[in-house]
BAKOL-186685 format. One record per residue (C-alpha): x, y, z. Coordinates in steps of 0.02 Angstrom, whole numbers, padded with zeros to 5 digits, always signed. Each point is the difference from the previous one (the first is absolute). Layout:
<rs>
XYZ
...
</rs>
This chain:
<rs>
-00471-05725-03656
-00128-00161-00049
+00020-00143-00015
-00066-00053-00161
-00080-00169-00092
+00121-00103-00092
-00068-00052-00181
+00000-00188-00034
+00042-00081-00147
-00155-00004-00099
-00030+00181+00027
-00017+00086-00175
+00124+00164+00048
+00125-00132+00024
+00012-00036-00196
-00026+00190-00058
+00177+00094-00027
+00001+00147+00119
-00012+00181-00064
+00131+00112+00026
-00014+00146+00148
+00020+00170-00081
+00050+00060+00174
+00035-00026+00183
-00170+00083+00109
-00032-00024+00159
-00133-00144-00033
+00167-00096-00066
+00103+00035+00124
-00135-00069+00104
-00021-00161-00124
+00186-00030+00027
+00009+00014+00205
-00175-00117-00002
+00094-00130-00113
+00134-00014+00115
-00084-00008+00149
-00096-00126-00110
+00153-00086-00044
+00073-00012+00173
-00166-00065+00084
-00011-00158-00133
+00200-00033+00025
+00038+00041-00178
+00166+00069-00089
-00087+00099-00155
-00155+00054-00036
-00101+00051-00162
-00138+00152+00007
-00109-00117-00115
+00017-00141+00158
-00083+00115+00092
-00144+00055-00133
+00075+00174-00057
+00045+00029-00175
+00141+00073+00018
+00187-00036-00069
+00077-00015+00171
+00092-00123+00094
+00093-00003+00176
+00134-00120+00064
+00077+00001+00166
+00128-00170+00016
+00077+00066+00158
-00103-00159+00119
+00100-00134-00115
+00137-00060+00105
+00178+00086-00103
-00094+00161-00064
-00046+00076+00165
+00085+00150-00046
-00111+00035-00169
-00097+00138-00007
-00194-00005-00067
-00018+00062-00175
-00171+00067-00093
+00009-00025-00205
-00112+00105-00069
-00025-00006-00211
+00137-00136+00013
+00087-00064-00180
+00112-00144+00009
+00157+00030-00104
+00090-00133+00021
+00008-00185+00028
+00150-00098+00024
+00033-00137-00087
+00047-00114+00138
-00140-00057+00101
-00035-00061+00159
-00130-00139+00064
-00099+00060+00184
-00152-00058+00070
-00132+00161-00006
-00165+00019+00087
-00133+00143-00020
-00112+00089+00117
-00137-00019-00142
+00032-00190-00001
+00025-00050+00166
+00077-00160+00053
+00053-00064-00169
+00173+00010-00047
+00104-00057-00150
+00176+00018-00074
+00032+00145-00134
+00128+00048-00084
+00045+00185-00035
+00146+00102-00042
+00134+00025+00134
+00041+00194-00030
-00148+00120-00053
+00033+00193-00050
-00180+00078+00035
-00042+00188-00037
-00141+00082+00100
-00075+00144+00096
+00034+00029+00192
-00130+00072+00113
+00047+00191-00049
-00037-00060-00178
+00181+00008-00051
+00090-00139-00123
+00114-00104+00080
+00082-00160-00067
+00048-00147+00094
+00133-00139-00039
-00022-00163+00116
+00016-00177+00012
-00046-00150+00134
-00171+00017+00087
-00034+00166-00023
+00004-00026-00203
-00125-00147+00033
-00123+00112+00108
+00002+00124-00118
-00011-00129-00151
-00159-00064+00073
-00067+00168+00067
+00028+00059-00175
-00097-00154-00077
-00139+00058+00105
-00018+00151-00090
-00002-00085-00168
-00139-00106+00039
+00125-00130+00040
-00015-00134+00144
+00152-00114+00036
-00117-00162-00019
+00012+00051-00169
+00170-00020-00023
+00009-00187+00067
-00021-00163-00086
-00167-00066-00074
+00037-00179+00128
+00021+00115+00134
-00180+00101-00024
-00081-00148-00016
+00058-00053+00167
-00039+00159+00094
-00167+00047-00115
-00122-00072+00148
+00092+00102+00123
-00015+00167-00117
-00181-00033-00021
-00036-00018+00185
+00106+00176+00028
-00120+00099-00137
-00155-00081+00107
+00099+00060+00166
-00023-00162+00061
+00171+00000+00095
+00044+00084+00133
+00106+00164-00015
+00087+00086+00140
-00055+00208-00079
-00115+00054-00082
-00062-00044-00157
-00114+00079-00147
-00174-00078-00009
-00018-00073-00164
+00051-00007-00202
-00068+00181-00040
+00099+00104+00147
+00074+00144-00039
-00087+00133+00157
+00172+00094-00003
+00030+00042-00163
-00097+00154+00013
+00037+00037+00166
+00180+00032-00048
</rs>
């Protein structure tokens, strides 16, 4: 296992929709046990394959270190399709490996139904609610070329616009490691 560069907002893979797996090797089985050791090492709850510069439709959560869901188990998405949203919506403060150190308010649906592929390529659908609905809302943004800055007010990114253009120069300081610059995307082909 690797640990592997985090992409930063600003990073073009970031804003590309992901392209499907057509099936489970050994180089994604790899991809997947690199993103969470990945994920673990920068303190995170979910992770995107795009956050970490493949091009793949992947994402992992794991919300077992929140205090209340220690007994969760992780979960890998692979081709993942949101089904359905619930109506009723909840407002949490969210945060993003690929933004670090800004955080903001969104709102998203309280119960999810998601349909996706498990790591022996079979289908599998899952019905859930609470935090594990919001990981896997924002995980799944990720691989629509969605970031949750884009889902908050226009007063809001104005305030927090300096601080996103100081993260694309990597003029803060970030506890893992990150890509090097707007063009990365070195594991794309690896995986």
């Amino acid at each position: 296992m690797a640990l592997l560069p985090v992409t930063l907002i600003g990073d073009k893979i970031l804003r590309k929709k992901a392209s499907l797996v057509k099936d489970v090797n050994v180089k994604a089985i790899e991809l997947i046990r690199d993103m969470f050791e990945t994920m673990r090492n920068a303190k995170g709850i979910g992770l995107a394959a795009n956050q970490v510069g493949a091009d793949k439709s992947i994402f992992i959560a794991d919300i077992s270190v929140v205090e209340g869901h220690e007994d969760a188990k992780p979960l890998v998405f692979i081709n993942p399709v949101i089904t359905e949203l619930s109506e009723e919506k909840i407002c949490m403060e969210e945060g993003c490996l690929s933004i670090p150190d800004i955080r903001s308010e969104i709102d998203r649906a309280e119960k999810i139904t998601i349909i996706y592929k498990d790591t022996d390529f079979k289908n599998q659908t899952l019905q859930t609610g609470g935090l594990l609905a919001r990981v896997i809302q924002h995980e799944y943004d990720h691989l629509q070329g969605i970031l949750f800055t884009d889902l908050i007010s226009s007063d809001i990114k104005k305030k927090i616009n300096k601080d996103i253009i100081k993260i694309k120069k990597r003029k803060i300081e970030i506890q893992y490691p990150v890509s090097e610059g707007i063009d990365y995307q070195l594991f794309s082909n690896k995986y």
